[in-house]
N, C-alpha and C positions, 0 to 999 in steps of 0.2 A: 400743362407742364408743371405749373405750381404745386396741383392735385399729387404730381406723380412725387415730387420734390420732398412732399413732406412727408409721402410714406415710405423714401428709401432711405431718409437721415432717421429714423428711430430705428429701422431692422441693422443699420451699421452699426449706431448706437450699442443697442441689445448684444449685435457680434460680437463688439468689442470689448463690455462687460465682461460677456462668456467667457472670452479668452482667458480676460485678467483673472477671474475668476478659479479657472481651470488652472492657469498657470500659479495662483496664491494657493490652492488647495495643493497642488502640488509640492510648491519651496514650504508649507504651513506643516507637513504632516511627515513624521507625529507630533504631535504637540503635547505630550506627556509618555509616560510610561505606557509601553505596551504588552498584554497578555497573552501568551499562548497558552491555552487550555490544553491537556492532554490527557486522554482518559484510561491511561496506561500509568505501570506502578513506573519509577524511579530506576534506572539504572538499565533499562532492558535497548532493544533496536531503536526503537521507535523516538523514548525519550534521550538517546544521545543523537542523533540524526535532528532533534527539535533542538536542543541546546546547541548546539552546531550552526542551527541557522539562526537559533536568537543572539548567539553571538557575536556574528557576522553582521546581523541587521542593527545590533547593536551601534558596532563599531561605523557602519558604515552609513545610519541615518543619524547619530547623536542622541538617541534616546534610547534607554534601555527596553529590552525585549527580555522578556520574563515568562517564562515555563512556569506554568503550572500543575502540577499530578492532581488529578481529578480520578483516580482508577474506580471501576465497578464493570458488573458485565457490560458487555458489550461498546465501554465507554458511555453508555447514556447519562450518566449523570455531566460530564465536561461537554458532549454535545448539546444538552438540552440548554445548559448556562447560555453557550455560545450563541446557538440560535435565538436566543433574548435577548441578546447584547447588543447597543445604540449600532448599526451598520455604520461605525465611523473609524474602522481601520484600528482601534486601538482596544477591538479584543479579537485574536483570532483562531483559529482550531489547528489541531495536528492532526490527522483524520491517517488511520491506518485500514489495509484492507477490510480488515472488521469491522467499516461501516457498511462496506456492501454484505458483506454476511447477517449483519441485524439487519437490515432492510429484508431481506430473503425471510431470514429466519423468527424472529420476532411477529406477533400477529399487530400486536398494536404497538409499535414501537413509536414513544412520545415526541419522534423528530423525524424531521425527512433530509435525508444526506442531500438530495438532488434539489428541492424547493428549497430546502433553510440555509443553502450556504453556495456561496462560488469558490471555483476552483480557483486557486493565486498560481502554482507550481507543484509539481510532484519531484522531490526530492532523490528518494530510492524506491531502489524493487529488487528485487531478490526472484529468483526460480524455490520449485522445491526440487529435490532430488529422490528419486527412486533408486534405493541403496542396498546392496544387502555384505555378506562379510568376505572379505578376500579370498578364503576357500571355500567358496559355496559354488556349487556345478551351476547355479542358474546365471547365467549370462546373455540371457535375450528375450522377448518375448516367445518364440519358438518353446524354450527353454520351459520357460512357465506354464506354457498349455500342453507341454505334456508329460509334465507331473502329474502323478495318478495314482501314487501311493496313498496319500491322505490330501485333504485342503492346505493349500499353501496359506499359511500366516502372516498377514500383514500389520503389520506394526503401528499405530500412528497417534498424533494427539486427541482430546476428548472431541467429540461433538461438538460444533458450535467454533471451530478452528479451518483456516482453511486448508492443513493439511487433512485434514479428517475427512474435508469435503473433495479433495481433489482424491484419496484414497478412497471411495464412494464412485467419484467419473472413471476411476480408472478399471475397477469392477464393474462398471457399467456400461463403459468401452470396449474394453475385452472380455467382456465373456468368460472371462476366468472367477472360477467362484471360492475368491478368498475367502477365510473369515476374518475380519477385522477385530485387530487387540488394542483399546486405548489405555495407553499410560501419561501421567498426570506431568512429566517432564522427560525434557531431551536426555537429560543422565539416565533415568529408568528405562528409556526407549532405549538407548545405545547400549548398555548394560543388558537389556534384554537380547538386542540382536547376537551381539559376542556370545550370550551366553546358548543359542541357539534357540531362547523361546518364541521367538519370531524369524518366518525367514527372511521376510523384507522389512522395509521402511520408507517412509516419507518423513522429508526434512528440511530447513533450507541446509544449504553451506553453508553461513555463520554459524550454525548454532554447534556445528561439529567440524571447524574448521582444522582444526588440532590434527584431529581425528583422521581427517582426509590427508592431511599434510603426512599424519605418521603411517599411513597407506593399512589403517586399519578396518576403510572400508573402501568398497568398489561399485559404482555409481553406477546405473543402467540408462536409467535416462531424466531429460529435467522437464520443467515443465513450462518452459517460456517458447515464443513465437521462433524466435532465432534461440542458438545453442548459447548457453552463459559465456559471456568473455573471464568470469572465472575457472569453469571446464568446459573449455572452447574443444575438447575431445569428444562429449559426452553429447549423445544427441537425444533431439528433443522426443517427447513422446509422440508427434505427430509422425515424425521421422523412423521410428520404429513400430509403427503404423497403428497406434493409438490416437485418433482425434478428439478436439473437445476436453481437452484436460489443457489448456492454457490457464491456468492458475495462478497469479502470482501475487508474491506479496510485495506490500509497497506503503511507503507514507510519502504525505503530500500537507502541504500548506493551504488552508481554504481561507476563506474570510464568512463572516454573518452577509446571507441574500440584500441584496440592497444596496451594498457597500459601493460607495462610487469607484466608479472603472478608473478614475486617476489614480485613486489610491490603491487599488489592484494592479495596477500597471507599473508603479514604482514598487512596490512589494515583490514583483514578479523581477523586475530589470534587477533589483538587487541582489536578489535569493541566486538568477540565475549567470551574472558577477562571479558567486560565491562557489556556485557548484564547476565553475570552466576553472579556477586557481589550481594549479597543479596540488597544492600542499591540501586542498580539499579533496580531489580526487585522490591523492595515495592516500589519503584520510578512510576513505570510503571504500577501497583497494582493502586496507587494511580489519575490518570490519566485516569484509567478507561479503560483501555486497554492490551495488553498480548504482550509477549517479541514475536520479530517474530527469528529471529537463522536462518533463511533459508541459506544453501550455496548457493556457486555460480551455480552450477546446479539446484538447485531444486528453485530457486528463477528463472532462467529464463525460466523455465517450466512452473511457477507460472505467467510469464508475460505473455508467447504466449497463454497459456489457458485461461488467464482472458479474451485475443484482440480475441480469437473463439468464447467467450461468448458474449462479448459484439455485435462482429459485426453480429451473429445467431439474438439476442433482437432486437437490431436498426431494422433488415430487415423483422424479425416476426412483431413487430407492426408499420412498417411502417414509421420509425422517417426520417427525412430530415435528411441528413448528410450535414455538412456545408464546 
């Protein structure tokens, strides 16, 4: 009985350590200034969506939360910093669909989105939309396969974009043998459709919300699981019986691998605080885009599924991986 006596006061002991432990780490952190890396220019979705939450986290842990632009392709330069960075909560990533795209795409890409980093919260996501111009006969899939005067022109951004990529599924889906036209920004795309040099397009709703609102284009279909509660009209590609084109985009909150789960778990309670506030959601309403809430499971479910789709498209139509 003595024997047993002395080995359950130190395992109590040790518990109760842990606890204190867990719970100091918790009321302790952060304990300075914290960075959010982002490997995006200034001013775009992504980086006001990040400043949004470092605001918020700001306010709501006491210590500043600080964005930082790190742009280059594919963001590798602000990933690579982050996945360097002590696992202790106070440097973290803003990670946009275009990490599952360089994972796809890139042959040796210096970082792994899935090994180097956990998921905290996924913020937004956006559909893309297949769009083309208010008097245009094409109205349906139907529509499009039996156009037969020339190849129907699809519209969309460069290579290495995931509209560009989900413009590729959706040629590869249906059977319809567009030729794709890439132009370098949303103004030259839209400007091109009005002007009839392309007959469709791929896009999200932000980026032409004006646009939509002044009914200067007419939306075919999106390309999310369910229909956008932006055009909760407009159905999805599965629905007009295209599958495999679930695409979407989206930023999310990660931290460096490693990072203790307390402090992912107060990162995540706070972030997702921030995203149920009404004055955040018409925030985010107004931006053209939909709150994303994902946890940390279903957000990296969300990642390894996106890099299956992606790297299925690249090798379905044959794209160079760089």
């Amino acid at each position: 009985m003595r024997d047993a006596t002395r080995l359950t006061l130190p395992r109590r002991g040790l518990l109760g350590a842990a606890a204190l432990l867990a719970t100091a780490a918790d009321e302790a952190y952060p304990s300075r200034p914290v960075r959010i890396l982002l490997g995006l220019s200034a001013g775009g979705l992504a980086d006001i969506s990040a400043r949004l939450v470092a605001q918020s986290l700001s306010e709501r842990l006491g210590k500043p939360f600080v964005v930082e632009n790190r742009p280059s392709a594919g963001g590798i330069v602000a990933a690579q910093a982050a996945a360097r960075s002590a696992p202790d909560g106070h440097t973290l990533i803003f990670l946009s669909s275009t990490a599952a795209i360089s994972k796809a795409l890139f042959r040796n890409l210096p970082y792994d989105p899935i090994a180097d980093f956990t998921p905290v919260i996924s913020v937004i996501h956006f559909d893309l939309i297949l769009m083309t111009r208010p008097d245009s006969p094409l109205r349906s899939l139907a529509d499009l396969r039996q156009q037969r005067d020339r190849p129907l022109v699809l519209g969309t951004h460069p290579n290495g974009t995931t509209q560009y990529l989900l413009a590729e599924a959706f040629r590869l889906q249906s059977g319809i043998p567009f030729t794709l036209v890439a132009y370098r920004s949303t103004p030259e795309l839209f400007t091109a459709l009005q002007r009839g040099d392309v007959d469709l397009t791929i896009d999200g709703y932000a980026a032409l919300s004006g646009q939509f609102e002044a009914g200067q284009i007419r939306p075919i279909a999106s390309s999310g699981r369910q229909r956008s509660a932006l055009l909760p009209e407009v159905p999805t590609f599965a629905e007009i019986g295209v599958p495999n084109c679930e695409l979407l985009g989206w930023n999310a909150l990660f931290a460096p691998a490693g990072t203790p789960a307390q402090i992912t778990q107060v990162l995540h309670r706070e972030v997702l605080a921030t995203l149920r506030l009404p004055a955040t959601q018409a925030r985010v309403r107004q931006l053209g885009v939909e709150i994303g809430a994902l946890g940390p499971e279903e957000m990296a479910a969300r990642l390894r599924d996106d890099i299956v789709l992606y790297n299925s498209v690249i090798d379905r139509a044959g794209l160079e991986r760089q």
